[in-house]
MARFIVEX-21969 format. One record per residue (C-alpha): x, y, z; residue in three letters. Coordinates in nm, 4 decimals, padded with zeros to 6 digits, m for minus. Layout:
<dolums>
<<X, Y, Z>, ALA>
...
</dolums>
This chain:
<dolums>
<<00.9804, 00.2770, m01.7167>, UNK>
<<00.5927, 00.3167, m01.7008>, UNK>
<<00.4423, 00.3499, m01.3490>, UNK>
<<00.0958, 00.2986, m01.1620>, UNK>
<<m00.0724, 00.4174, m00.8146>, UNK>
<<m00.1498, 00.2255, m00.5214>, UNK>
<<m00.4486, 00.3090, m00.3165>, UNK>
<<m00.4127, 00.1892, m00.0021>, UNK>
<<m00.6997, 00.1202, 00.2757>, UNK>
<<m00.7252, m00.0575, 00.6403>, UNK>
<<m00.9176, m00.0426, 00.9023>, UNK>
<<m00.8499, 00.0651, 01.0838>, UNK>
<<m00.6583, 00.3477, 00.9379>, UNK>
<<m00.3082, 00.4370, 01.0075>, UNK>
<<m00.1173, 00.2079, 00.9032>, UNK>
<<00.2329, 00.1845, 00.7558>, UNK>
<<00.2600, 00.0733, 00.3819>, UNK>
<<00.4952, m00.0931, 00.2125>, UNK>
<<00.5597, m00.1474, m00.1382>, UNK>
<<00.8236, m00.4345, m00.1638>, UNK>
<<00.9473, m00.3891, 00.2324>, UNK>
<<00.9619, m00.0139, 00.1083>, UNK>
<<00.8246, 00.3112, 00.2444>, UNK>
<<00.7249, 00.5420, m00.0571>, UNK>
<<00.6485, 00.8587, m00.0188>, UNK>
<<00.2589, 00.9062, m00.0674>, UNK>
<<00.0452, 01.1308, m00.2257>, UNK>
<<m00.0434, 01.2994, 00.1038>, UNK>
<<00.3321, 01.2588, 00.2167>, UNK>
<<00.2321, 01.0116, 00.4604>, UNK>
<<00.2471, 00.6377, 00.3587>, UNK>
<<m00.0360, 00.5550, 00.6418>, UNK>
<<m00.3592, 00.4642, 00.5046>, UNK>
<<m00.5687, 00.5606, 00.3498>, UNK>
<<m00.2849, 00.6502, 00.0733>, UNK>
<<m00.2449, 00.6875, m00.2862>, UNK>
<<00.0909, 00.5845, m00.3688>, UNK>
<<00.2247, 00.6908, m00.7292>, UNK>
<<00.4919, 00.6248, m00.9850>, UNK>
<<00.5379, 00.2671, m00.8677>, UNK>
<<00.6842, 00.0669, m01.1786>, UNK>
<<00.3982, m00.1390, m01.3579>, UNK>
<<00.4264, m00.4828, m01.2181>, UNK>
<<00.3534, m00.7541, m00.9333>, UNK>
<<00.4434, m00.5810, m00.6256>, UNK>
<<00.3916, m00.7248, m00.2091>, UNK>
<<00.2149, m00.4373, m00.0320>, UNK>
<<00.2350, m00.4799, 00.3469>, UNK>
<<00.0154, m00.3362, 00.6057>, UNK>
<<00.2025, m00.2495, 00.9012>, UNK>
<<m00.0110, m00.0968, 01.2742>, UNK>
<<00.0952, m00.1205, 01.6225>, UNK>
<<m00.0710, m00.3819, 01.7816>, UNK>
<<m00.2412, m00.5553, 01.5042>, UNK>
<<m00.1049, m00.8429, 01.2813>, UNK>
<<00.0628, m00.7550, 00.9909>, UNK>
<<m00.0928, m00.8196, 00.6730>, UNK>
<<00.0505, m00.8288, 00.3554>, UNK>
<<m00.1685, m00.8639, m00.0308>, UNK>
<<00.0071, m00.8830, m00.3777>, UNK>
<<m00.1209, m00.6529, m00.6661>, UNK>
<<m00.0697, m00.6237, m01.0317>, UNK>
<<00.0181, m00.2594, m01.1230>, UNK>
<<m00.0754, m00.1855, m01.4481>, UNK>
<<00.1227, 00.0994, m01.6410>, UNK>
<<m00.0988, 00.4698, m01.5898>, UNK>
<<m00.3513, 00.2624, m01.3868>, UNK>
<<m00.4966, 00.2649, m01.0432>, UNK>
<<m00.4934, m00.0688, m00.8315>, UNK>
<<m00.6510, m00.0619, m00.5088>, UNK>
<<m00.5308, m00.3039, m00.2121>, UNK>
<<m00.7198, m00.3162, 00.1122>, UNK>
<<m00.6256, m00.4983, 00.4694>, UNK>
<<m00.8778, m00.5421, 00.7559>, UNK>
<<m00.6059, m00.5441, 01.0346>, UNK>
<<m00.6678, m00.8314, 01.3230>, UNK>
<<m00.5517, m00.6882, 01.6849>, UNK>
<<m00.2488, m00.9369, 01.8244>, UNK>
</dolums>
């Protein structure tokens, strides 16, 4: 099945990502941002941006196969 990378961003940084209510291993190990998440299968995907007293925000990407999409949350404090 052909696969993409998410890059990941917030600010602020730290938090949790989610591919599809999912917690992929990153790049860097860490899914926190910023991350580079790879091998996710080409497709529409829900990435959801998940911090400790901040609202969750969630952003739906295309990933295309062998490409790079990049999905970025500015996080609002509750």
């Amino acid at each position: 099945m052909p696969t993409g990378t998410i890059l990941a961003y917030s600010i602020p940084d730290g938090a949790n990502v989610l591919v599809d209510g999912i917690s992929y291993p990153s790049a860097f190990g860490v899914s926190r941002t910023p991350t580079m998440i790879p091998e996710i299968p080409a497709g529409n995907h829900t990435v959801t941006f998940r911090l400790t007293g901040y609202i969750e925000e969630t952003r739906t990407v295309n990933v295309m196969p062998g490409g790079y999409v990049t999905v970025d949350a500015v996080l609002r404090p509750v």
